[in-house]
Backbone as ProteinMPNN parsed JSONL, in Angstrom:
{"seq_chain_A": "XXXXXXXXXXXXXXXXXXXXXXXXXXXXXXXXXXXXXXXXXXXXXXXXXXXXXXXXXXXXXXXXXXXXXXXXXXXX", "coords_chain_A": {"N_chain_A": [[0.838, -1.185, 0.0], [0.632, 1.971, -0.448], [1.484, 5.39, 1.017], [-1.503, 7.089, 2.403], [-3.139, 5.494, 1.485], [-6.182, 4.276, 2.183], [-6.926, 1.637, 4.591], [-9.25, -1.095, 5.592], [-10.212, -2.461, 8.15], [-10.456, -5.245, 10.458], [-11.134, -5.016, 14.118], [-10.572, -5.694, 17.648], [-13.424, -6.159, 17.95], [-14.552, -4.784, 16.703], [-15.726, -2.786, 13.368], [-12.78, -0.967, 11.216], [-11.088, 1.898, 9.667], [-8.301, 2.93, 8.394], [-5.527, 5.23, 7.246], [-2.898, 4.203, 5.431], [0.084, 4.53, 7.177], [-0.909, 5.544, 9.53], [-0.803, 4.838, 12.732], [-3.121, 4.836, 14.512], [-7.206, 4.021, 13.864], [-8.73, 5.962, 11.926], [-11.946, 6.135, 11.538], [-14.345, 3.89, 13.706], [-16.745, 1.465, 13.111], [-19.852, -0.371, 13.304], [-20.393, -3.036, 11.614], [-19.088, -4.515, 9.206], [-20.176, -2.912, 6.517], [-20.459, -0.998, 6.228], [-18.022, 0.164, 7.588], [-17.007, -0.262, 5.293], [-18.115, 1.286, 3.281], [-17.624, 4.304, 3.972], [-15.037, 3.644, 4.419], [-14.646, 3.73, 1.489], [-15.133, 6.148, 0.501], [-13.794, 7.751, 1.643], [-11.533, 7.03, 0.17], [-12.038, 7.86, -2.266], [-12.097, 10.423, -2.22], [-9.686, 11.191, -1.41], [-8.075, 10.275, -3.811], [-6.651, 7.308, -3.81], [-5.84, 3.876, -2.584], [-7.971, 1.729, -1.464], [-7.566, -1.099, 0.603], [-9.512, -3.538, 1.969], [-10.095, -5.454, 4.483], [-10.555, -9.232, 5.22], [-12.321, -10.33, 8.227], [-10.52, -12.316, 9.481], [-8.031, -11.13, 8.528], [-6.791, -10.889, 6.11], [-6.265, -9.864, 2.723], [-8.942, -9.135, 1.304], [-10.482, -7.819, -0.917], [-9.482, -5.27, -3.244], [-9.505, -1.817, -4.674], [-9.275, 1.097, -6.82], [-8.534, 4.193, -6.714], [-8.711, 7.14, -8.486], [-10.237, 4.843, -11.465], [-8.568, 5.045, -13.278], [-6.377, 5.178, -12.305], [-5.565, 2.966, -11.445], [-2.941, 0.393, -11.942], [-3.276, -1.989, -13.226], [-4.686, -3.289, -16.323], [-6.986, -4.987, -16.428], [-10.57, -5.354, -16.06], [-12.448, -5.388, -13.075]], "CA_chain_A": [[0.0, 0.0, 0.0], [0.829, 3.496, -0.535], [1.128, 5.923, 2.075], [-2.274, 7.398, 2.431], [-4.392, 4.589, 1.043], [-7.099, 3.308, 3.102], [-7.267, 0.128, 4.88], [-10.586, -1.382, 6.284], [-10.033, -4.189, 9.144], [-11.225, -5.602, 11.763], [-10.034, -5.226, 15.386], [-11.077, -5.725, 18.655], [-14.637, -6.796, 17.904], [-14.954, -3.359, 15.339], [-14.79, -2.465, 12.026], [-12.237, 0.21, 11.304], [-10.826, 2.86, 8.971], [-6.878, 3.85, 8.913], [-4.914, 5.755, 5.902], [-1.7, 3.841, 5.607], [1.167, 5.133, 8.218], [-1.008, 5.883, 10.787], [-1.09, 3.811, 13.803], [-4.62, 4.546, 14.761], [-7.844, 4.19, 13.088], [-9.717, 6.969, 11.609], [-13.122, 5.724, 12.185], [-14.845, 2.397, 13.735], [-18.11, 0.96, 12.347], [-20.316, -1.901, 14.052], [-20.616, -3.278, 10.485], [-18.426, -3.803, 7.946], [-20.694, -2.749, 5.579], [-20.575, 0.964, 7.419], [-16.97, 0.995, 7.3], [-16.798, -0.417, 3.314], [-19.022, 2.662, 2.684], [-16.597, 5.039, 5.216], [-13.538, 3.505, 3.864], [-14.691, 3.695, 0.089], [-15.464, 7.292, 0.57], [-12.233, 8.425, 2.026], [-10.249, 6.287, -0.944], [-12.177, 8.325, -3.362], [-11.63, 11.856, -1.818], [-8.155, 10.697, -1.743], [-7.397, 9.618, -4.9], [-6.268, 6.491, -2.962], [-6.26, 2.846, -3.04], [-9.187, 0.762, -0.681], [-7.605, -1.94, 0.556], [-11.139, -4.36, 2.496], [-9.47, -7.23, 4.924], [-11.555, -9.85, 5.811], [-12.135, -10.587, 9.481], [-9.248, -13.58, 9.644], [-6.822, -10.101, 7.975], [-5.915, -11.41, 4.885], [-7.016, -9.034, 2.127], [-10.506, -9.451, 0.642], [-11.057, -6.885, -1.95], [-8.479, -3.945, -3.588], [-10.309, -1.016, -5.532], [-8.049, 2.056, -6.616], [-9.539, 5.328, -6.987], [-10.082, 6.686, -9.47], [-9.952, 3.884, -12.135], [-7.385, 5.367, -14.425], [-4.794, 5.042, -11.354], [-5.065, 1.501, -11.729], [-1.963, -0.085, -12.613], [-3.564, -3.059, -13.868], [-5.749, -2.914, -17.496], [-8.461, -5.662, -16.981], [-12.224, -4.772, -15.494], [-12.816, -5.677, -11.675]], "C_chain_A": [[0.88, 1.245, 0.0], [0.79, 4.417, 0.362], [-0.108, 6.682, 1.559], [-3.354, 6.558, 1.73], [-4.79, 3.804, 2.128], [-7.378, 1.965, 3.355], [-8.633, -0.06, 5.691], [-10.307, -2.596, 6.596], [-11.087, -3.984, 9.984], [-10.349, -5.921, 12.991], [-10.628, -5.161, 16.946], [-13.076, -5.539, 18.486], [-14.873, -5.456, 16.875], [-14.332, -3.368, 13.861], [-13.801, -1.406, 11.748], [-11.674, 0.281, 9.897], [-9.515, 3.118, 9.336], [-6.434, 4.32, 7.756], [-3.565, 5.215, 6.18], [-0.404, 4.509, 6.064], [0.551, 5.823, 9.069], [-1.394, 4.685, 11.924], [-2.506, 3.748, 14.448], [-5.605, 4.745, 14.045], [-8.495, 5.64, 12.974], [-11.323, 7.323, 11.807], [-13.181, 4.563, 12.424], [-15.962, 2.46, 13.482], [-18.64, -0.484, 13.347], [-20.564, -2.69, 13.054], [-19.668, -3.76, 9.471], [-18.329, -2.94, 7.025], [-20.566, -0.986, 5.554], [-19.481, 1.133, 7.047], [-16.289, 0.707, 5.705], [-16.725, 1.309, 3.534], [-18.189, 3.892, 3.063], [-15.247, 4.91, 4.145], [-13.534, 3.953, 2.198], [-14.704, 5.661, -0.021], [-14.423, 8.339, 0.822], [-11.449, 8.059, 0.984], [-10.691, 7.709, -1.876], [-12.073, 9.751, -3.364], [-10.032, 11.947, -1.882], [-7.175, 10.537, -2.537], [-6.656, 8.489, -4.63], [-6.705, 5.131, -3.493], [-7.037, 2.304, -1.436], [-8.87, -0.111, -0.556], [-8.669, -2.319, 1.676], [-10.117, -5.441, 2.687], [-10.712, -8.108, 5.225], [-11.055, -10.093, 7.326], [-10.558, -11.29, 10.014], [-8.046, -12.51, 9.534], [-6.392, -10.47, 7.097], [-7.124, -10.225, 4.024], [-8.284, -9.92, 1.395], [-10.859, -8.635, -1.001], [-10.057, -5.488, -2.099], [-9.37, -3.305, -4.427], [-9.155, 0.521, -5.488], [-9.198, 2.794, -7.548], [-8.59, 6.47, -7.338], [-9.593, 5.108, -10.582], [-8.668, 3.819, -12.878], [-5.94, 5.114, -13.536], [-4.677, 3.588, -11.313], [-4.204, 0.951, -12.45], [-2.632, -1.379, -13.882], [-4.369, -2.463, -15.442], [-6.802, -4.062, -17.297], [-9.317, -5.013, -15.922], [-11.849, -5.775, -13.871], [-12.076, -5.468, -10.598]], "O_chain_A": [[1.935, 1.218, 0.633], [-0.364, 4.383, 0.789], [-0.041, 7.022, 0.378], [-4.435, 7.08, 1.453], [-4.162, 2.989, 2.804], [-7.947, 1.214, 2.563], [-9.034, 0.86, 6.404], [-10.16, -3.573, 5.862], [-12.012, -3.203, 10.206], [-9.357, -6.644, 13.078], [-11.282, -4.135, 17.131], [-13.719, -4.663, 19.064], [-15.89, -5.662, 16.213], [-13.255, -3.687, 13.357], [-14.272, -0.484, 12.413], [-11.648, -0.647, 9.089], [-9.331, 3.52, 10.485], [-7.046, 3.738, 6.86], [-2.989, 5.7, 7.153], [0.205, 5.096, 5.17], [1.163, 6.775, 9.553], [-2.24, 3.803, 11.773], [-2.968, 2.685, 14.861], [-5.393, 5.685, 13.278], [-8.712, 6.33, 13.97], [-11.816, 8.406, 12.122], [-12.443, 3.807, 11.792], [-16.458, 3.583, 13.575], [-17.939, -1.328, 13.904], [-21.281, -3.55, 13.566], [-19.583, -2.852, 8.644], [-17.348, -2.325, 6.605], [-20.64, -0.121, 4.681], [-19.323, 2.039, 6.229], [-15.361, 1.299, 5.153], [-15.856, 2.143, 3.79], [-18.122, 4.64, 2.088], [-14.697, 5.724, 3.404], [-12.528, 4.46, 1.703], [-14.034, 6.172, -0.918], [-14.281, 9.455, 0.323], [-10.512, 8.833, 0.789], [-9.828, 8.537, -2.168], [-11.961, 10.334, -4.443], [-9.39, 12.836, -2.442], [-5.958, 10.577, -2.356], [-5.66, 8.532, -5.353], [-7.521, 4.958, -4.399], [-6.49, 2.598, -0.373], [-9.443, -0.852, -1.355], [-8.822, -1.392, 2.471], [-9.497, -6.102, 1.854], [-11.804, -7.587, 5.456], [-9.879, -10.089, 7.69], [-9.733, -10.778, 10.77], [-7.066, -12.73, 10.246], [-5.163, -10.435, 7.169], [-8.243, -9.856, 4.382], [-8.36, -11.109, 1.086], [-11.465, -9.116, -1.958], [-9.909, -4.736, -1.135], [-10.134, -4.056, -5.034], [-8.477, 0.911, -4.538], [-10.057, 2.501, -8.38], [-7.707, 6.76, -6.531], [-8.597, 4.449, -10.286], [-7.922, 2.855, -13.053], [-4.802, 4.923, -13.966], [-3.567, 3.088, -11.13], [-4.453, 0.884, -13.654], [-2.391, -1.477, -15.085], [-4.576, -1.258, -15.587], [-7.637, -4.047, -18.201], [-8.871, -4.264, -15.053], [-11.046, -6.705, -13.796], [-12.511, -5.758, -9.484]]}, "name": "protein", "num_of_chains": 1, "seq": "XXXXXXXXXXXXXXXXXXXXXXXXXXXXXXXXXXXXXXXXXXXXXXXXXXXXXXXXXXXXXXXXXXXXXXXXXXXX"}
């Protein structure tokens, strides 16, 4: 990750929000789904990449904002 791209975990029974190189979260969520929405929202004000862990911490889902900053060229 990039400094300032958003991570969305899970930690002590919460969902949370951090921008990469900071040690504490930005927001917590009782949800995931809350801090997707949270986390997706900050990536895209950002110009940032969204990395989504799943519970266990292994990543789940990468999305880079906006599209065109995507290194990659295929769809998803």
């Amino acid at each position: 990750m990039s400094k300032g791209d958003i991570e969305t975990y899970h930690e002590d029974g919460q969902w949370k929000n951090r921008p990469e190189g900071n040690q504490r979260a930005s927001s917590t969520h009782g949800t995931k789904a809350e801090a997707e929405a949270a986390g997706r929202q900050t990536a895209v004000q950002r110009d940032a990449e969204h990395v989504i862990k799943k519970q266990d911490g292994t990543i789940g889902e990468k999305n880079t904002y906006p599209r065109s900053r995507d290194p990659r060229e295929i769809e998803g």
